[in-house]
Structures are given as structure tokens and as C-alpha cells.
C-alpha positions in Angstrom: -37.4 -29.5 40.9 -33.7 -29.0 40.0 -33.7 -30.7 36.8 -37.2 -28.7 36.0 -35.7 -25.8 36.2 -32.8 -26.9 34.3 -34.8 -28.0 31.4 -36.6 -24.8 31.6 -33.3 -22.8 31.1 -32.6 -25.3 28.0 -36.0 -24.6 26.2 -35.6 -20.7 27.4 -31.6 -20.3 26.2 -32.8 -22.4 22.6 -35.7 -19.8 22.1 -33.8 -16.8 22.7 -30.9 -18.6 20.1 -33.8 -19.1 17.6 -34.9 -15.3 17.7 -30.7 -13.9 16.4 -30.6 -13.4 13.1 -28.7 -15.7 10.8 -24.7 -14.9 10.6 -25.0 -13.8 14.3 -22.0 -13.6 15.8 -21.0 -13.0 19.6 -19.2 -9.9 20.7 -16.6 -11.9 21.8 -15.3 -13.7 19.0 -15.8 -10.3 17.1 -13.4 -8.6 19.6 -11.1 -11.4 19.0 -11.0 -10.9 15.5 -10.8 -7.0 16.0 -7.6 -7.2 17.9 -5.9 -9.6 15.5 -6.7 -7.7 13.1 -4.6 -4.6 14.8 -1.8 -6.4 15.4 -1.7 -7.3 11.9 -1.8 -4.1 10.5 0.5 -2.9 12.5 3.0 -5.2 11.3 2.0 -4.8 7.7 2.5 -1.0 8.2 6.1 -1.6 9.7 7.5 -4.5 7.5 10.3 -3.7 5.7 10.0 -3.6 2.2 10.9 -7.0 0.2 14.0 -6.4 -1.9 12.6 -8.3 -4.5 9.4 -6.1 -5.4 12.0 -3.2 -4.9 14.1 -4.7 -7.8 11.3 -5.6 -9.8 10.2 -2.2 -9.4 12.9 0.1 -10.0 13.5 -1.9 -13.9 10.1 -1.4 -14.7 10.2 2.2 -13.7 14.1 3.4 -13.0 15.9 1.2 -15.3 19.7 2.2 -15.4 21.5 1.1 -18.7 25.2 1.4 -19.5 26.9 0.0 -16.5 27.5 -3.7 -14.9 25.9 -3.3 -11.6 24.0 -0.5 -9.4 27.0 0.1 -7.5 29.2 0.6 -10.5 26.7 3.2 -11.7 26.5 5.0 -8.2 30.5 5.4 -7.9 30.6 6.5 -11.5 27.6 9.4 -10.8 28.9 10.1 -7.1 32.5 11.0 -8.2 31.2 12.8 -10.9 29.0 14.8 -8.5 32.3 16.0 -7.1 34.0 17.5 -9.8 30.6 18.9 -11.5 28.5 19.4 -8.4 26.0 21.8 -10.9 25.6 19.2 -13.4 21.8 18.5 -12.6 21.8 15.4 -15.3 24.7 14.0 -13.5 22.8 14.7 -10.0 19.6 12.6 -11.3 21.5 9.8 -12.4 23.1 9.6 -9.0 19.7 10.2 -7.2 18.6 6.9 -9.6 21.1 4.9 -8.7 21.1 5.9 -5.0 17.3 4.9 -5.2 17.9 1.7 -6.9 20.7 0.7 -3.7 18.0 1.9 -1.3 20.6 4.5 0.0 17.7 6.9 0.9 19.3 9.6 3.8 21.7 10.2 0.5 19.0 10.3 -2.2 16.9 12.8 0.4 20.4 15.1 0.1 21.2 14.4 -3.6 17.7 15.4 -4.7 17.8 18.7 -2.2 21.1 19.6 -4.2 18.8 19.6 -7.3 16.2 21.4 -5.9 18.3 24.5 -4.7 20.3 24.5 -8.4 17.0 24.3 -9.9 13.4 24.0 -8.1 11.4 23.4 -11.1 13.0 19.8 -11.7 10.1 17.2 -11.1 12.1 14.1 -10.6 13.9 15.6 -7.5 10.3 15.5 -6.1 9.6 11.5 -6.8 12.7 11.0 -5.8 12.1 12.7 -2.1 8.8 11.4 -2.0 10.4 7.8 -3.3 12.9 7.8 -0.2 10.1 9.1 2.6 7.6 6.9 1.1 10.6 3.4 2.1 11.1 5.4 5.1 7.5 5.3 6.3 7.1 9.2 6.4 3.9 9.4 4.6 3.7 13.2 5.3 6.6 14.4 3.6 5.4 11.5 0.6 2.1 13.6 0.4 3.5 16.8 0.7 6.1 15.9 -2.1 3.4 14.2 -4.2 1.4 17.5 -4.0 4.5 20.0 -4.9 5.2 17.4 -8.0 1.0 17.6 -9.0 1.1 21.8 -8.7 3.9 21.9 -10.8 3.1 19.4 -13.2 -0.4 20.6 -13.5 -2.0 17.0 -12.7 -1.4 14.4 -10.5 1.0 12.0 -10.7 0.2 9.6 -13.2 2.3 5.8 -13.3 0.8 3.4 -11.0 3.5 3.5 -8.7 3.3 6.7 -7.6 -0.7 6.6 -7.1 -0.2 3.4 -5.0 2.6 4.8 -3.2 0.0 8.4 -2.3 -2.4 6.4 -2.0 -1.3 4.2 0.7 0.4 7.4 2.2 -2.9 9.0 2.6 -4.5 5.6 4.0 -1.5 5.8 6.3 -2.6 9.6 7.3 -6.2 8.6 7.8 -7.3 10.7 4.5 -9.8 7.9 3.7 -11.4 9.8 0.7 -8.3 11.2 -1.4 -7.0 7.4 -0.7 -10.1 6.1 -2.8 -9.6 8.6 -5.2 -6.0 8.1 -6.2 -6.4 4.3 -6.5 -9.8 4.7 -8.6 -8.2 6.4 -11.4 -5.5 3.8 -12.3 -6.9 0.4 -10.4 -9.5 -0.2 -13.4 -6.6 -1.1 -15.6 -5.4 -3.9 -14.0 -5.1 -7.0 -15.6 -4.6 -10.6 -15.0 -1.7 -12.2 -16.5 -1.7 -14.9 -18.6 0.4 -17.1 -17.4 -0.7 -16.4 -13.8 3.2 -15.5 -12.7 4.8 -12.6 -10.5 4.5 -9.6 -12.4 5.4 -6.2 -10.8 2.2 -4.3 -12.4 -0.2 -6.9 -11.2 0.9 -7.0 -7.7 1.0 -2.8 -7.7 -2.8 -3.2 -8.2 -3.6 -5.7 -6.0 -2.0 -3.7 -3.2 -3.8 -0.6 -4.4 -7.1 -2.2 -4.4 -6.5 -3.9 -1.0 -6.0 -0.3 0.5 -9.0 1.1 -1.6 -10.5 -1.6 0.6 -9.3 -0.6 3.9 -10.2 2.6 3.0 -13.8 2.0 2.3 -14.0 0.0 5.3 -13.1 3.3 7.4 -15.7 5.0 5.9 -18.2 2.4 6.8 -18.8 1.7 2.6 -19.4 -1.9 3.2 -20.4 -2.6 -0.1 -17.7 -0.8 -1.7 -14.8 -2.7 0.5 -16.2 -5.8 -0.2 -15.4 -5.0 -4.0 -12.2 -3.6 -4.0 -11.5 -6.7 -1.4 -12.5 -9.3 -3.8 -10.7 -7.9 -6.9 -7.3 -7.4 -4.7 -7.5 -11.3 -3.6 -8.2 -11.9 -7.4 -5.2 -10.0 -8.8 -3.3 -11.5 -5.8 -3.6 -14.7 -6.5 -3.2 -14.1 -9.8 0.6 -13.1 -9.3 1.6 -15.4 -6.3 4.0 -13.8 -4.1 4.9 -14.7 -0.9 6.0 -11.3 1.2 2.0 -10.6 0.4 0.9 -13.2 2.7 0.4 -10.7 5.1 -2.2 -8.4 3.3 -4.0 -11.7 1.7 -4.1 -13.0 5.5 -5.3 -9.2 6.3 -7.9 -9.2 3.5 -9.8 -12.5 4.6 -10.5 -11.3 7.9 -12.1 -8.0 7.0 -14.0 -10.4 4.3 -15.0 -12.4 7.1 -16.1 -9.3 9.0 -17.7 -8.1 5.9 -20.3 -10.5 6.4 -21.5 -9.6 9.8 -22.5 -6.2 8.9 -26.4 -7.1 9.6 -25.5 -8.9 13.0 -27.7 -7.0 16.3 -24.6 -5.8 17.7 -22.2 -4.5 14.6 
């Protein structure tokens, strides 16, 4: 009798397997998958940033010419500062060069100097928002961002300002205006040639990667499978190592991606 009703359960349990749709997958192993997935983000939202992409950056965007070294250039502008503390010109170049030695608590004053000579100067504005953006305060990035676009008359327009909103908005759970700042300068992303690091590559790839997330949110499966696939395209297409993190990321939401038609999603 006992190994009837064993065989029973057999036949029953291989029915009710046969009747799950394909790509089912158990609540369980979808739970496991959810909470790795938090604890990566979380530690792709606190990482510090790699001072590589930070040099890389600031001489594609910030680059300082005339002097031997960064801190060459930031005692030159600094003592300047203090025997023309009006000199605005001066006050940028030191707000550059404070940027480009990651000195942000004194780029945040230097650029507040500028804005009480003069509150029309944009570049104070990047530069706050540059600081609080390396400080993790997306707020005061947005709200910076958003005093620079009203006075400017559009939105900021270099690539590294849209992915640094962008991600800020992500960041703030404003899903939408995330999408929206990476869709107007993600299409002109290209692959290099030679396949190498380059800075402007791996700017898209991370702005597509949160154009991802951010579809995700907002349940636009289709959508986030896209912007996933192009950001592991340009990703791989400038190999970096600090971005093993958001490639790691990026396969498991792919993975999840496809059990969007499983009974219990």
C-alpha cells in the first residue's frame, strides 16, 4: 500500500510539473535572487567613485592647461583667491582645480563665493551639483541641475551632466525624468574601434544601465530589457574593471527579465 501511494504522489507531483508554463521559476529561488540583488545595489549606490574614471573625466570635460600638476594649479588659484577674493575668473579656476583634487567641502564654498559676487554664473552651478553629485546628495545635484537649466534656458547638455541627473533622479525614485534625461544623449553612443577604455563610452553604458533600472521600476519590461542589452554592449565594448559591479547587476535583472510570464511574477 505504502509504495502505492508513493507512486501515486510521483505520477500526481509530475502532472501538476507538466501543467507550469515553460521558464517557471519557484518563488524561492526568485526571492533569492531579489535579495542579492538589494544588497548589490546598495553597494553600487555607496561605492566610492574610481579615481581613474574621475581623471579620465575631468580631461575630457575640465581640462587645466598651463601648470605641472593639479596641485600646482590649486595653490596658484587659492593664493590668488586671497589677494583678489572678487576675481570671479580666478574663483572658477580654483573651483576647477578643487574639482579635479576631489576637494569637494571647498569647491561647495568656492563656488558659493561666486554665487553671492555674481548669481547668474552657470559654472558655479555644475560645480555644486559636481561636488553633491561625488558626495551622494542627489537632491541638492537635482536642485542645482534645475537652477543651471532655468537659467540657461535648456537642460544641461554634455553627457556628463545628463548621466550624472539622471542617475540623481534614479537615486530619488523620479523613474520618468530619469528615462528622459538619458534618452536625449544615450542614442549617440558609439562603440569604439579598437574596443579600449574610453571615458564617453563607459558614460553611456552607465546611463543606459540606469535607463534600465529605471524602466524596470516602472514595470516597462520591454523597454529595460533594451536599454539592458545596449548597456552590456557598450560595456563590454570599453572593458573596465570598477564596472564589474553594474555588469554583475545587469545580468541578474536580465535573468529576471525573462520570468516576466511565470504564474507567480
Amino acid at each position: 500500500m505504502q509504495i502505492l501511494l508513493k507512486i501515486s504522489r510521483i505520477i500526481l507531483i509530475t502532472a501538476l510539473m507538466a501543467c507550469l508554463p515553460a521558464g517557471f521559476v519557484p518563488a524561492e529561488e526568485k526571492a533569492a535572487v531579489a535579495d542579492d540583488l538589494a544588497g548589490l545595489e546598495e553597494q553600487l549606490r555607496v561605492r566610492p567613485l574610481d579615481p581613474r574614471l574621475h581623471r579620465e573625466m575631468v580631461n575630457l570635460y575640465m581640462p587645466l592647461t598651463g601648470f605641472r600638476d593639479d596641485a600646482a594649479a590649486l595653490a596658484t588659484f587659492r593664493a590668488q583667491a586671497e589677494q583678489r577674493p572678487r576675481d570671479i575668473q580666478n574663483l572658477l579656476h580654483l573651483a576647477q582645480a578643487q574639482f579635479r583634487m576631489q576637494n569637494y567641502q571647498e569647491l561647495i564654498v568656492t563656488a558659493q563665493r561666486i554665487l553671492e559676487i555674481n548669481p547668474r554664473v552657470g559654472m558655479a552651478y555644475v560645480y555644486l551639483a559636481d561636488a553633491y553629485y561625488d558626495l551622494g546628495d542627489y537632491q541638492q545635484v537635482i536642485h542645482h541641475f534645475e537652477v543651471l537649466a532655468k537659467l540657461q534656458r535648456r537642460p544641461p547638455d554634455q553627457p556628463k551632466y545628463s548621466q550624472r541627473l539622471g542617475r540623481a533622479f534614479y537615486y530619488t525614485g523620479r523613474y520618468e525624468d530619469c528615462i528622459r534625461v538619458f534618452s536625449q544623449v544615450l542614442p549617440l553612443a558609439q562603440i569604439p574601434r579598437d574596443r579600449q577604455f574610453d571615458i564617453r563610452t563607459d558614460i553611456s553604458a552607465v546611463g543606459m544601465f540606469y535607463a534600465g533600472l529605471a524602466a524596470y521600476r516602472l514595470e516597462r519590461y520591454a523597454q529595460a530589457k533594451e536599454a539592458f542589452m545596449r548597456a552590456q554592449e557598450l560595456f563590454a565594448a570599453a572593458p573596465n574593471d570598477y564596472r564589474d559591479l553594474e555588469k554583475n547587476i545587469l545580468a541578474r535583472y536580465l535573468e529576471k527579465l525573462q520570468w516576466v510570464t511565470a504564474l507567480d511574477y
